[in-house]
N, C-alpha and C positions, 0 to 999 in steps of 0.2 A: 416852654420851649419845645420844638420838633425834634422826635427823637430818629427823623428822617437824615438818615447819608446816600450821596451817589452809590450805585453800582457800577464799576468796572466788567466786561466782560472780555478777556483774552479768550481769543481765538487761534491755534497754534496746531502744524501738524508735527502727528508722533515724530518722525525724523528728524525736525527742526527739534521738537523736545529733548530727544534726543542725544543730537548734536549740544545742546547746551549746557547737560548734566554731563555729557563727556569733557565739555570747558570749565569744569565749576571754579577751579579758581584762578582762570581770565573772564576778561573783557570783550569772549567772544560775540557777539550777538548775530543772532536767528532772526531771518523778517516771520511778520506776524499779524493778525488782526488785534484791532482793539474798539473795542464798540461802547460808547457810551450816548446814551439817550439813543436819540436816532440818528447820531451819525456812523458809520465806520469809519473807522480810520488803516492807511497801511502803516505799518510801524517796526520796527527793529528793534530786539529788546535783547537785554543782557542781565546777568546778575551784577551787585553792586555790593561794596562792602568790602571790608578784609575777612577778619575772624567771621563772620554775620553769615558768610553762604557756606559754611558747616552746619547751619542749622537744619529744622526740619521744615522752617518758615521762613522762607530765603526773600531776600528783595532785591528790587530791579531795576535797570533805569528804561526806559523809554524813549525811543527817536523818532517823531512823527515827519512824517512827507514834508519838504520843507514846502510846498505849492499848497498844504494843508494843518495848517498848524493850530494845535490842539489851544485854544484861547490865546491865541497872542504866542502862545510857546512853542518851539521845536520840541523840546526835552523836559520829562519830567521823572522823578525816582519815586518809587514806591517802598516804603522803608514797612519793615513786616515787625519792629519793635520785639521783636520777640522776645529780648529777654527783660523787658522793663512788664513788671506787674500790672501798669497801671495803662501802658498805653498811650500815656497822655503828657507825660514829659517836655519830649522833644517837641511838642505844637505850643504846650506851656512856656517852653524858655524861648523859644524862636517869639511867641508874641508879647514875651515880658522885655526881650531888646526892642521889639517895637514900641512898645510904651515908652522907654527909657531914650528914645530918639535915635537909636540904632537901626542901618539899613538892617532887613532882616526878609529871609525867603518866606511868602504867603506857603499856608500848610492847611488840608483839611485831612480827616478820615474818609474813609471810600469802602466799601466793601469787594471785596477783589475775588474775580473766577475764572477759573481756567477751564477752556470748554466745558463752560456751564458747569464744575464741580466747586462750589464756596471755597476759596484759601482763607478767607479770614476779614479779617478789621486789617486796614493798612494805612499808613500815614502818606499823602501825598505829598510831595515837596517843591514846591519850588525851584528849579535849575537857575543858577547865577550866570548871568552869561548877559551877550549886549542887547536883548533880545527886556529880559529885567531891568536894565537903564533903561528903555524905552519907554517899559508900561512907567516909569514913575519920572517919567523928563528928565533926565538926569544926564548929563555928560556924557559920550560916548569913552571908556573909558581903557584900559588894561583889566583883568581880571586873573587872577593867582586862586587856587584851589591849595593850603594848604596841610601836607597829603602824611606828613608823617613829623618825627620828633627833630627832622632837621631844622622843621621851618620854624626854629627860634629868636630869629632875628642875631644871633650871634654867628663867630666865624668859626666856630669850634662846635663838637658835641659830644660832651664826655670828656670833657680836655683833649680832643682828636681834632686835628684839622676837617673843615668837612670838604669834599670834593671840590665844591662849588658851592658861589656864592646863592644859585638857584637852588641849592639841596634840599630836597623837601616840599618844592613848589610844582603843580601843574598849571600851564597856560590853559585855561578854560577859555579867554578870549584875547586877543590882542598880535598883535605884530614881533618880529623878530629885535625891530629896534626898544621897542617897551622892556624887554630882557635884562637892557645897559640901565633901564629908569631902577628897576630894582633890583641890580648889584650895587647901584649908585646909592640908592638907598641905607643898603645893608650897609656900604661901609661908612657911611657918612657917620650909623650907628654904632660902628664899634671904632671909631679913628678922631673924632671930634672932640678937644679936650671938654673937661668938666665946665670950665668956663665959661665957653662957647654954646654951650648943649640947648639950654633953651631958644637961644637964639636961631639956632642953626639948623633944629631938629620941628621945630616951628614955620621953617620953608617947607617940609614936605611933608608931614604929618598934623591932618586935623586934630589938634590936639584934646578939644573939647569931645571931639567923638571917640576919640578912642579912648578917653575917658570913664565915658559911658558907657564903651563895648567893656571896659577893664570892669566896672561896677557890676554889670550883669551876671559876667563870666564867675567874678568873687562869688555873687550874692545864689548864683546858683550853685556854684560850685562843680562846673564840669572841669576836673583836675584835665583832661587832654584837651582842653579847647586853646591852652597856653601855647602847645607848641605844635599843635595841627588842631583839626577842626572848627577853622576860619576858612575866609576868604578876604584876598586882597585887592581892594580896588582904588586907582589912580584917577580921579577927579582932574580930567584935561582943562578945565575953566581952573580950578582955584590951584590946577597941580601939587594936589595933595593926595596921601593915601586915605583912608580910610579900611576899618577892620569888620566884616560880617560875620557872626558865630552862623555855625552850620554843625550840624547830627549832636544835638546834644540832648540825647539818650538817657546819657547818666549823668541825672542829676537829681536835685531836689531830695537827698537823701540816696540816690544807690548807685551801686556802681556799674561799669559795665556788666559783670557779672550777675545782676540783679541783686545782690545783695546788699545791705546798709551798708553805707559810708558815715563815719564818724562826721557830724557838724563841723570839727576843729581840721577837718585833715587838709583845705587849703590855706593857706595862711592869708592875711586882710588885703598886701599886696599881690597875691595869685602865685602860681607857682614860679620856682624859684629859676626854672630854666627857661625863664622868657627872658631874654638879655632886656629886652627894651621896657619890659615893666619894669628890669629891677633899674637900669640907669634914669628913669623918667622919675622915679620916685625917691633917688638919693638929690634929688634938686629940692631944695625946702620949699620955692615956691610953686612947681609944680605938686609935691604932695603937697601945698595947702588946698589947689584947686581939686585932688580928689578926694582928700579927705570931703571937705565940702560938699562934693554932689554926693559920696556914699552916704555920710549921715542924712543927704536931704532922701535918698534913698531908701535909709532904713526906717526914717519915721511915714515914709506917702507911698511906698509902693513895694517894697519887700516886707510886707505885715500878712497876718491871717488876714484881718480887715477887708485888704486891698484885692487879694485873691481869693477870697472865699467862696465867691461867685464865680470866679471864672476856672476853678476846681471841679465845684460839684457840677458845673453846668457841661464840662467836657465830658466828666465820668457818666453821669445820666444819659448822655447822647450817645454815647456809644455802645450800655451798657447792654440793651435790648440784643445788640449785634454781637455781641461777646458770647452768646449765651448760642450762638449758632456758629461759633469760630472753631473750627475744630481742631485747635492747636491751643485755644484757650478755654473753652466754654468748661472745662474738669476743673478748674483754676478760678471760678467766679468769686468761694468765697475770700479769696486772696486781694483779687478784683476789689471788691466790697470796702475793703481795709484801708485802701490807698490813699484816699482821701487822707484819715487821720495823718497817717506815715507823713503825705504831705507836711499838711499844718505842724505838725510834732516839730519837723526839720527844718521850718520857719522858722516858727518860734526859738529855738533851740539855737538857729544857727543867726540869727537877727542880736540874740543876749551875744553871742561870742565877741560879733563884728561890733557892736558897739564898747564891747568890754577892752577890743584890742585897738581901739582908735586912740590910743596914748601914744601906740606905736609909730603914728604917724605925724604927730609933734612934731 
């Protein structure tokens, strides 16, 4: 395999620079160049992230010319991983929802410079937006960024009423009327007796896919992906929702903080403050259906087996570039390690999930 990644070059002047470290934590963005291969591009960039642009390896997002758009894209973020060891996380779990039939943002590594000085290894990501329906034919459709612990699908948080039934939600794409689609939503999910639930919650929720997004989410174990760290999209043909995981960082064994996360610390159903996994699952014949796809899950695709190759083949690819990151390259033999850490927290966390599938009897 080629141990070849693109280079990004930003082009920025000092007072733009500037101007940006004076915004470090808004959303201001400075125009700018961005040069890759031979084209240039004009571009607008920002920092991205909450806690993340404290860092000393901050990320960003990117607005390309909209008469110029960077592969089909307007927008794309640059995620600087910094506190994951490995790097390779966030590309891993974004393309393990792929496997598992979840929409999910294309990601690569890139090597990123700011007038011409190396920043590092950076994850490129994907922007969710109507721009994403397209490249993959899909509906044009609403799209929801959920941005924080409100967006639980519940009317409460913390036993608190919360503002609004949007609490928690950014419109990345979509109209003012889309807004009434998902408070309509929300409350269908908290007002609908038990009864009724299947039926009713089966008009506006693919239930097989979120299924599948719910299996991922377990089987990685990103504990905030439950109540932010998605994205919501409304399928205008089958008018249904659908669930896409986005920035998940911490997983596969650590936390955002980079440090280990216990196997056991999500529970089989996910975390407990997702209103809509916990009332999807007190339905006996909706948990039979995920019980079902997890176990089909833990034996064909959350195994060392399954990902062994697509572990070492990320770590490899990048690793040549680590070794010139200067935010990482004093950290390689940590780098080295990852892999195991991986696998350890497969194996580890695959006995758990199959230990506690009684619970879903």
């Amino acid at each position: 395999m080629s141990n070849s990644i693109p280079s990004y070059f930003l082009i920025i002047e000092g007072d733009d620079l500037d101007t940006l470290r004076e915004n470090l934590l808004y959303d201001e963005s400075v125009p700018a160049k961005l040069r890759v291969g031979n084209t240039l591009h004009q571009i607008d960039i920002s920092y991205r992230g909450s806690y993340t642009r404290k860092f000393r390896k901050r990320s960003y997002t990117i607005d390309f010319d909209d008469k110029k758009k960077f592969n089909g894209a307007r927008k794309i973020h640059l995620n600087a991983e910094y506190r994951d060891p490995s790097l390779i996380r966030n590309k891993l779990s974004l393309d393990f929802f792929q496997d598992l039939g979840v929409l999910s943002p294309n990601t690569q590594h890139i090597n990123f410079y700011r007038n011409d000085e190396l920043k590092g290894v950076y994850l490129q990501l994907e922007s969710v937006d109507d721009l994403f329906l397209k490249k993959r034919k899909l509906p044009i459709g609403p799209i929801y960024y959920a941005e924080n612990n409100d967006a639980n699908f519940s009317l409460t948080r913390d036993d608190k009423p919360k503002k609004s039934r949007l609490s928690g939600y950014h419109k990345a794409f979509g109209t003012p009327s889309d807004d009434d689609l998902v408070r309509e939503f929300i409350t269908i999910i908290n007002t609908t007796p038990p009864s009724e639930f299947t039926d009713v919650i089966s008009q506006y929720l693919h239930l097989e896919k979120f299924f599948s997004w719910q299996v991922g989410a377990v089987c990685t174990m990103n504990n905030d992906g439950f109540t932010h760290n998605y994205s919501l999209y409304r399928n205008s043909e089958t008018s249904k929702f659908e669930i896409l995981p986005w920035d998940y960082d911490a997983t596969w064994g650590r936390k955002v903080s980079g440090g280990i996360m216990d196997h056991t610390y999500v529970p089989i159903g996910g975390k407990a403050g997702n209103k809509l996994c916990y009332l999807l699952l007190e339905i006996p014949e909706l948990r039979k259906i995920y019980k079902e796809k997890l176990e089909e899950i833990l034996e064909t695709k959350f195994t060392v087996d399954y990902m062994e190759d697509k572990v070492l083949s990320l770590h490899q690819s990048i690793r040549p570039h680590l070794l010139l990151d200067p935010y990482k390259k004093n950290k390689i033999d940590i780098f080295d390690r990852e892999p195991d850490v991986i696998f350890q927290f497969i194996r580890s966390r695959n006995d758990f999930l199959k230990n506690q599938l009684k619970l879903l009897v």
